[in-house]
C-alpha positions as a Markdown table, in Angstrom:
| # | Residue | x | y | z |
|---|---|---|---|---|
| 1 | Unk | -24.7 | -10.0 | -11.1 |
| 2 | Unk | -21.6 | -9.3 | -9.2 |
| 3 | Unk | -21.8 | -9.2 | -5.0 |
| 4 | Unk | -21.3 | -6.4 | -3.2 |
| 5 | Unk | -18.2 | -6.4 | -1.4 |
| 6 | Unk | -20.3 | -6.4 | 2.1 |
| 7 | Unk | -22.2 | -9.4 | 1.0 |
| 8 | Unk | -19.4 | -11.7 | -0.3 |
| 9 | Unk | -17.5 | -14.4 | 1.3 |
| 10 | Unk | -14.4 | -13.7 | 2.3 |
| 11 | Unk | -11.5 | -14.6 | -0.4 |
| 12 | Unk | -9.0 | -17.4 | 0.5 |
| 13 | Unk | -5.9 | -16.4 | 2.3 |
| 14 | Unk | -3.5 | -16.3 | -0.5 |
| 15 | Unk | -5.1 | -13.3 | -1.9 |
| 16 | Unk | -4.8 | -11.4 | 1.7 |
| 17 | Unk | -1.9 | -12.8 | 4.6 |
| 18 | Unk | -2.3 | -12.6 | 7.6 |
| 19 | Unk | 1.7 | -12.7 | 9.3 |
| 20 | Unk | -0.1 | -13.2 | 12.6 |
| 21 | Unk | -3.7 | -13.4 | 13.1 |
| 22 | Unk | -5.6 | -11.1 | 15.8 |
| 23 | Unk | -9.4 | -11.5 | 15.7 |
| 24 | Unk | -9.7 | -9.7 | 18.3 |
| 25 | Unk | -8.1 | -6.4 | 17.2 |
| 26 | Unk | -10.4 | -3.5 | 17.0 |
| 27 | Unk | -9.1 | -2.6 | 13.8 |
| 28 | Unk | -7.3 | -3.9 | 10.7 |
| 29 | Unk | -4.2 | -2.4 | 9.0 |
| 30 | Unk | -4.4 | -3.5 | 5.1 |
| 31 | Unk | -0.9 | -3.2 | 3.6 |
| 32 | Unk | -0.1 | -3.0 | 0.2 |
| 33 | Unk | 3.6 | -4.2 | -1.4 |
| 34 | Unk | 6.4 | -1.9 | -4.0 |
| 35 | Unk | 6.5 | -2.8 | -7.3 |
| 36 | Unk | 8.5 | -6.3 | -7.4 |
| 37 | Unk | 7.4 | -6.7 | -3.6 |
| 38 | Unk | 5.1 | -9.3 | -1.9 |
| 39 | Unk | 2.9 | -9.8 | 1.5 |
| 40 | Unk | 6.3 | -11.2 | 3.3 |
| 41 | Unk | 7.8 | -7.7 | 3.3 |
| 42 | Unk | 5.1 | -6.4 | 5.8 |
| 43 | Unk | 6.2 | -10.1 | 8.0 |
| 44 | Unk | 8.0 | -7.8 | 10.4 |
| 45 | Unk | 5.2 | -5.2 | 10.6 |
| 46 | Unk | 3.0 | -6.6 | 13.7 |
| 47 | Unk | 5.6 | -6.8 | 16.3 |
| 48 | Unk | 6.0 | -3.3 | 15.6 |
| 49 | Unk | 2.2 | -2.5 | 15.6 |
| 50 | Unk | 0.2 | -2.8 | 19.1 |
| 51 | Unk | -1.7 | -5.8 | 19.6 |
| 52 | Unk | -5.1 | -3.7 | 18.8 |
| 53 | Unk | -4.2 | -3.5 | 15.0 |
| 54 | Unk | -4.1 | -6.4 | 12.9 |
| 55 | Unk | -2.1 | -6.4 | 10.2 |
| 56 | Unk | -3.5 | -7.7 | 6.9 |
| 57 | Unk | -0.8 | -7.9 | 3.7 |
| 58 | Unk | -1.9 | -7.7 | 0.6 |
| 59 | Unk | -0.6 | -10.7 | -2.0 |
| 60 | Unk | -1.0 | -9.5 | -5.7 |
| 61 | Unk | -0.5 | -12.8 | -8.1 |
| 62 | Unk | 2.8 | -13.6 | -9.7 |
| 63 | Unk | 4.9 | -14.1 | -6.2 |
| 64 | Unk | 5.3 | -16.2 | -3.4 |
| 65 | Unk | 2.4 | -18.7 | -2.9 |
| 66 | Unk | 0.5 | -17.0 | -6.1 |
| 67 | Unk | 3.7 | -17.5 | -7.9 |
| 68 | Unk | 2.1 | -19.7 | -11.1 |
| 69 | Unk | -0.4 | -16.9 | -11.7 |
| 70 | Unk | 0.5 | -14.2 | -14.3 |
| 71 | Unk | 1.6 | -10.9 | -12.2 |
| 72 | Unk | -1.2 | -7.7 | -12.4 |
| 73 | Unk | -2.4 | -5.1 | -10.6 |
| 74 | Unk | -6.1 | -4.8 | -10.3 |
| 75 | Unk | -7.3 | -2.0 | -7.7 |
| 76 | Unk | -11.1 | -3.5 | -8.6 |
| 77 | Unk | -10.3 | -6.7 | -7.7 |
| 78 | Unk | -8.6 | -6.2 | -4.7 |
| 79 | Unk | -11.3 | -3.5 | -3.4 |
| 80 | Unk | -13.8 | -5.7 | -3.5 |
| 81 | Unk | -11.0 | -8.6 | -2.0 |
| 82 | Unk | -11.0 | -5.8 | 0.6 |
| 83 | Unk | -14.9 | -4.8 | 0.9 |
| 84 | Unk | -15.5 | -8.7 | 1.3 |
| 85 | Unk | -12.7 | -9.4 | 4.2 |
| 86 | Unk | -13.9 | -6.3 | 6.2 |
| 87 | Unk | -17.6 | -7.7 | 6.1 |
| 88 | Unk | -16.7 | -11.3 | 7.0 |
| 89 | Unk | -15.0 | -10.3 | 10.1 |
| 90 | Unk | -17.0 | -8.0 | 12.0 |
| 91 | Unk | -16.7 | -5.0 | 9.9 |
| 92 | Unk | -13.9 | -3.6 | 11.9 |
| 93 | Unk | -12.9 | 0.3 | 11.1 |
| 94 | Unk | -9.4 | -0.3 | 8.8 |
| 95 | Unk | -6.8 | 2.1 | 7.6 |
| 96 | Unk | -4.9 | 1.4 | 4.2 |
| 97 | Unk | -0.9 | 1.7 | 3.8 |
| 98 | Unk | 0.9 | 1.4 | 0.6 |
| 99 | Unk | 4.5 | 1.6 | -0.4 |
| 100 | Unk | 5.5 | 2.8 | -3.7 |
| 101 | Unk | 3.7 | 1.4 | -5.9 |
| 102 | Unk | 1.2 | 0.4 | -2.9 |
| 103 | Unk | 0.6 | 3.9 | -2.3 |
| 104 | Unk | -1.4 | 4.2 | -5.9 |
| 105 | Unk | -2.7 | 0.5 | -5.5 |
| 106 | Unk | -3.8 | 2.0 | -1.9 |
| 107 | Unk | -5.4 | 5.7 | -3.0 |
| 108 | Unk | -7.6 | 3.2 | -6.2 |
| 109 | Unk | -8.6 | 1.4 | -3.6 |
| 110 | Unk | -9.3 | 3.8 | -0.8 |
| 111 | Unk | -11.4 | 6.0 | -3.4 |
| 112 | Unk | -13.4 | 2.5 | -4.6 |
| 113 | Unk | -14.2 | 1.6 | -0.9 |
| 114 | Unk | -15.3 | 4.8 | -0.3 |
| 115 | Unk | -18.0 | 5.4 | -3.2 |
| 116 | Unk | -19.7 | 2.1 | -2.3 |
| 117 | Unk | -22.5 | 3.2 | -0.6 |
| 118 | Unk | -23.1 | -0.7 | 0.7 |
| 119 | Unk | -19.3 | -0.7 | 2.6 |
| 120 | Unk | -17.8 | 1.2 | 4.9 |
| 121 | Unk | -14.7 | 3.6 | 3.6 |
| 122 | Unk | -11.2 | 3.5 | 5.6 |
| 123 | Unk | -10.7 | 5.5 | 8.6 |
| 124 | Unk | -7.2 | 6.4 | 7.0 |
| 125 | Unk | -5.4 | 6.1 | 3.9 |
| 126 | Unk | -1.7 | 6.4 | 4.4 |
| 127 | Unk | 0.8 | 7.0 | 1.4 |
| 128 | Unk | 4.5 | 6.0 | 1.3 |
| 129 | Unk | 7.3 | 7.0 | -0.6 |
| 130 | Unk | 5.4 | 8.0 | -3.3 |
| 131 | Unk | 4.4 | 11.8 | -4.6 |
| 132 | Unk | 0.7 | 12.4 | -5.5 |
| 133 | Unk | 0.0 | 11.5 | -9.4 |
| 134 | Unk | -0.9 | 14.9 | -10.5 |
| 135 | Unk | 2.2 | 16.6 | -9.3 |
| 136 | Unk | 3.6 | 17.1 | -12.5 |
| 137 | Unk | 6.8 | 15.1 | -12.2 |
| 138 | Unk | 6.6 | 12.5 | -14.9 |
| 139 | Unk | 7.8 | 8.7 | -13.4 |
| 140 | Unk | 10.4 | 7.6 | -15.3 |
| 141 | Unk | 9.3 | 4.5 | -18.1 |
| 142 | Unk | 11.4 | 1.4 | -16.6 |
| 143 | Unk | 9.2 | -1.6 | -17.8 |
| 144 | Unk | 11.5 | -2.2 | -20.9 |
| 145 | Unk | 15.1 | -1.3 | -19.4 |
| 146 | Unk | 17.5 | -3.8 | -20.7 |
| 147 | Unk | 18.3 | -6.0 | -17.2 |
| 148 | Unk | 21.4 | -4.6 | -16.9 |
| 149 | Unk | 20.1 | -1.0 | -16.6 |
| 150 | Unk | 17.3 | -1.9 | -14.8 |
| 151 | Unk | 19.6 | -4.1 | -12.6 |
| 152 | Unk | 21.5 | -0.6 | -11.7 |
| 153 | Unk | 18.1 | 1.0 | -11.2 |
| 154 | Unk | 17.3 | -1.4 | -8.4 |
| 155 | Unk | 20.6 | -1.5 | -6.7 |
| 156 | Unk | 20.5 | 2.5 | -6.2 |
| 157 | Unk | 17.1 | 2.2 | -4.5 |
| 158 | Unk | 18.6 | 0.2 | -2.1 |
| 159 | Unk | 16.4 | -1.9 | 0.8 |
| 160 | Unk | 15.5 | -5.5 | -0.4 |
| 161 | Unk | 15.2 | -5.9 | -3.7 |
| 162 | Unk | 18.9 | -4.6 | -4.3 |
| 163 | Unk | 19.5 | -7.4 | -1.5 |
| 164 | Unk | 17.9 | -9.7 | -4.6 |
| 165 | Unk | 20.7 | -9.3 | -6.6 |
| 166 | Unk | 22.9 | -11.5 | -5.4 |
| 167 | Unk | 20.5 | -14.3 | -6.0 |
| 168 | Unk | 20.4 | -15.2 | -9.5 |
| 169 | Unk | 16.9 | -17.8 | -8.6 |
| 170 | Unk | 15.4 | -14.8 | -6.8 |
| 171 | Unk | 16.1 | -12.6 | -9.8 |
| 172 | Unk | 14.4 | -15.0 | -11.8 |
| 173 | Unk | 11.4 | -14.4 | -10.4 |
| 174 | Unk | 11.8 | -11.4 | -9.4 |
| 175 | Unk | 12.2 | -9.1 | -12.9 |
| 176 | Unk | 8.8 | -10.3 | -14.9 |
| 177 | Unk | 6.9 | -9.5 | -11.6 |
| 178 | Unk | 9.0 | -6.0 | -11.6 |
| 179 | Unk | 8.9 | -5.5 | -15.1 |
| 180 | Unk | 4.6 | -6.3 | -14.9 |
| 181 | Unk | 4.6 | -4.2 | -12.1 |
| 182 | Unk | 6.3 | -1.1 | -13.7 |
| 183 | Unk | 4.3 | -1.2 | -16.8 |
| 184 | Unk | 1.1 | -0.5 | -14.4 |
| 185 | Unk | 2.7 | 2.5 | -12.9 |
| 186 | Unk | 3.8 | 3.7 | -16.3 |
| 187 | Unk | 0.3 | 3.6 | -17.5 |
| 188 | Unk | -1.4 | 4.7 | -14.4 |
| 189 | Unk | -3.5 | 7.6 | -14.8 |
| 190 | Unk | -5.9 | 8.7 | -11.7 |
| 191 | Unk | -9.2 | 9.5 | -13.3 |
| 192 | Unk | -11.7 | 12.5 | -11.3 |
| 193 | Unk | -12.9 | 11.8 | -7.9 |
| 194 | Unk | -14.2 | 13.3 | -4.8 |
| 195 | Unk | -12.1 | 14.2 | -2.4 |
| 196 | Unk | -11.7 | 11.3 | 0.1 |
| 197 | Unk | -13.9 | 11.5 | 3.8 |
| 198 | Unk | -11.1 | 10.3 | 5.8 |
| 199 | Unk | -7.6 | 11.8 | 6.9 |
| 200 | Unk | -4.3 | 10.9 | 4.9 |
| 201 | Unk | -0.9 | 10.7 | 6.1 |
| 202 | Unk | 2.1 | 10.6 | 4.0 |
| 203 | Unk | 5.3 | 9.2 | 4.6 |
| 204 | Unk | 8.7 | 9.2 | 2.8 |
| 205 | Unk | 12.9 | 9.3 | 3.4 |
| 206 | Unk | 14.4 | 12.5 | 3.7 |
| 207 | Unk | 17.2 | 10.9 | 1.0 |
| 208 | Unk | 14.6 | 9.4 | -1.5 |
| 209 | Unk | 15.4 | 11.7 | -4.4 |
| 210 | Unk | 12.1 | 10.0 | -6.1 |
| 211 | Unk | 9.9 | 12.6 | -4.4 |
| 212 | Unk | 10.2 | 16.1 | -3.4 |
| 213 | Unk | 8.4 | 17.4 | -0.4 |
| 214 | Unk | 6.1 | 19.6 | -3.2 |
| 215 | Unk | 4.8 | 16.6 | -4.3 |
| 216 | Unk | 4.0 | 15.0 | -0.8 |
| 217 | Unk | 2.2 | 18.1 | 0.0 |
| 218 | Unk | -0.1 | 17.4 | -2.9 |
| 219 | Unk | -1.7 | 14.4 | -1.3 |
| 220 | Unk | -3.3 | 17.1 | 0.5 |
| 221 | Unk | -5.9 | 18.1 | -2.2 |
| 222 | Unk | -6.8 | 14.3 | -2.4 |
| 223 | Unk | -9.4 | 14.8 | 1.4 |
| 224 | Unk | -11.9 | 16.7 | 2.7 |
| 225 | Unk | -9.8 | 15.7 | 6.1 |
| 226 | Unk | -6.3 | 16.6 | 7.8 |
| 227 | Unk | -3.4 | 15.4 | 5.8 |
| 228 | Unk | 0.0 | 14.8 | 7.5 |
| 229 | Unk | 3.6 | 14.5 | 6.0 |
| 230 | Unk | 6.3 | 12.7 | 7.5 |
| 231 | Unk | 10.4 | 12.2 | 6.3 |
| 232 | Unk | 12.3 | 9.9 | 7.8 |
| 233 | Unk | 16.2 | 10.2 | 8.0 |
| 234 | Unk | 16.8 | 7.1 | 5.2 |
| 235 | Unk | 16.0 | 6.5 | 1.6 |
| 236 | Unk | 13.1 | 5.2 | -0.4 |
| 237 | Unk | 12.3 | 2.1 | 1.6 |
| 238 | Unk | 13.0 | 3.8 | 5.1 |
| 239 | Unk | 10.7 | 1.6 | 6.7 |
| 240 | Unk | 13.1 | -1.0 | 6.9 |
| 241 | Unk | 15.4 | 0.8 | 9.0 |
| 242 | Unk | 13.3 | 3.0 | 11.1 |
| 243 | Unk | 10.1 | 0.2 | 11.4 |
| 244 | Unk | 9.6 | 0.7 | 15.2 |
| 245 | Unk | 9.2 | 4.6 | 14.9 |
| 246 | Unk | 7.1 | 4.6 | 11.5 |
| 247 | Unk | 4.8 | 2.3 | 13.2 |
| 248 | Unk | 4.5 | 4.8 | 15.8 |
| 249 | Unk | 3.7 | 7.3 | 13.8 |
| 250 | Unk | 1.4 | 5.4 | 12.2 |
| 251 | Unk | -0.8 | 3.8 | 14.7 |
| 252 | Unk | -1.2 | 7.6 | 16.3 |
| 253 | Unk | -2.2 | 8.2 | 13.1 |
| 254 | Unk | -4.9 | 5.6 | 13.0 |
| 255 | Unk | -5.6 | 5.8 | 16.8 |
| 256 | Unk | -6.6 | 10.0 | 15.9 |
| 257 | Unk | -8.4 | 9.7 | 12.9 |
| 258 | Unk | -10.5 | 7.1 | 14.8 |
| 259 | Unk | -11.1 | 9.2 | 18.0 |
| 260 | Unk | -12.2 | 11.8 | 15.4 |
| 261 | Unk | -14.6 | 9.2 | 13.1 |
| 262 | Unk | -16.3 | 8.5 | 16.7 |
| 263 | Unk | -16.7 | 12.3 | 17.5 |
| 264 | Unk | -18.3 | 12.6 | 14.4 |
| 265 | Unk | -20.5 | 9.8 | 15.0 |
């Protein structure tokens, strides 16, 4: 029989990274990577952060220090990763943040954390550069781009991975994790749920032409909470530019939907 994600023993750290440790924190930030990205991209994240947040990255196999294990994306697994982590260190309230990618990899997990009646759900799920599943826009299918084309793809999104280019080792490594990672998103489908209990915030660049403010707005219908939309002046991964003021936003964001969870209480 499989434990419950409040009973089990925390999983070893190269499944979650933690850039700089802080016990003590009254809550936890779990952050989850783009497609093609890793836990070091979220490296710059808790100097940003105040000290009561902890940032906790998430690793998904196929890069960096998982680099010999075959690259997937497993909401389940990392749920329960997530369930189990939460239990074995005080059950602090946490907030989920995803990128890309990581913003579907984030909602999966949000929504499986949340129907476990044996764990506690997030106090916010926030979604980045990504529009909500059902709005209607069909992603593009990538996975089987011939490199050169999806070479081009990456270099107009800009941020790090087009920084990858010009490292023909990196690459390496790189494309089967991108290609692995693409093929999820191309096959994701969100199957019925209830609406989540906590608030969702949703952030984006005002020049990412990969989502339109219609389907941002969408997230909306995904909570019986507030939802809150943010654009930042930059492209997809705007984060890298503006870190310092998303963080901001962000830890308001957590630091309200908390004030609000105790209210309730």
């Amino acid at each position: 029989m499989k434990p419950s994600p409040t009973t089990a023993r925390p999983l070893p750290a190269r499944e979650l990274v933690r850039p700089r440790p802080r016990p003590e924190a009254p809550a936890v930030l779990y952050c989850f990577p783009h497609a093609g990205g890793a836990a070091s991209a979220y490296r710059p994240w808790p100097a940003a952060l105040p000290d009561g947040i902890e940032v906790v990255a998430v690793q998904l196999p196929g890069r960096e220090q998982r680099i010999t294990e075959p690259p997937c994306v497993d909401p389940a697994r990392l749920a329960y990763a997530i369930g189990a982590d939460v239990a074995a260190h005080g059950s602090r309230p946490y907030a989920l943040f995803g990128h890309s990618m990581g913003a579907l990899v984030a909602f999966e997990v949000a929504r499986a954390l949340s129907a476990d009646d044996r764990s506690t759900g997030p106090a916010l799920l926030a979604v980045s550069g990504m529009e909500h599943p059902g709005s209607g826009r069909p992603r593009p299918t990538l996975s089987r781009l011939p490199e050169a084309e999806l070479l081009a793809w990456m270099a107009a999104l800009g941020g790090s991975p087009a920084q990858a280019l010009a490292d023909p080792q990196l690459l390496e490594i790189l494309l089967p994790v991108l290609r692995a990672d693409l093929a999820w998103l191309e096959g994701y489908v969100p199957r019925p749920a209830p609406r989540l209990a906590c608030p969702l915030s949703v952030f984006a660049g005002e020049r990412d032409d990969r989502v339109a403010l219609p389907g941002l707005d969408a997230w909306a219908g995904e909570t019986r909470e507030a939802a809150t939309v943010r654009r930042y002046a930059s492209g997809h991964f705007y984060a890298e530019e503006q870190l310092r003021l998303v963080c901001r936003d962000l830890a308001d964001d957590l630091a309200d939907a908390l004030d609000r969870r105790g209210a309730v209480r």
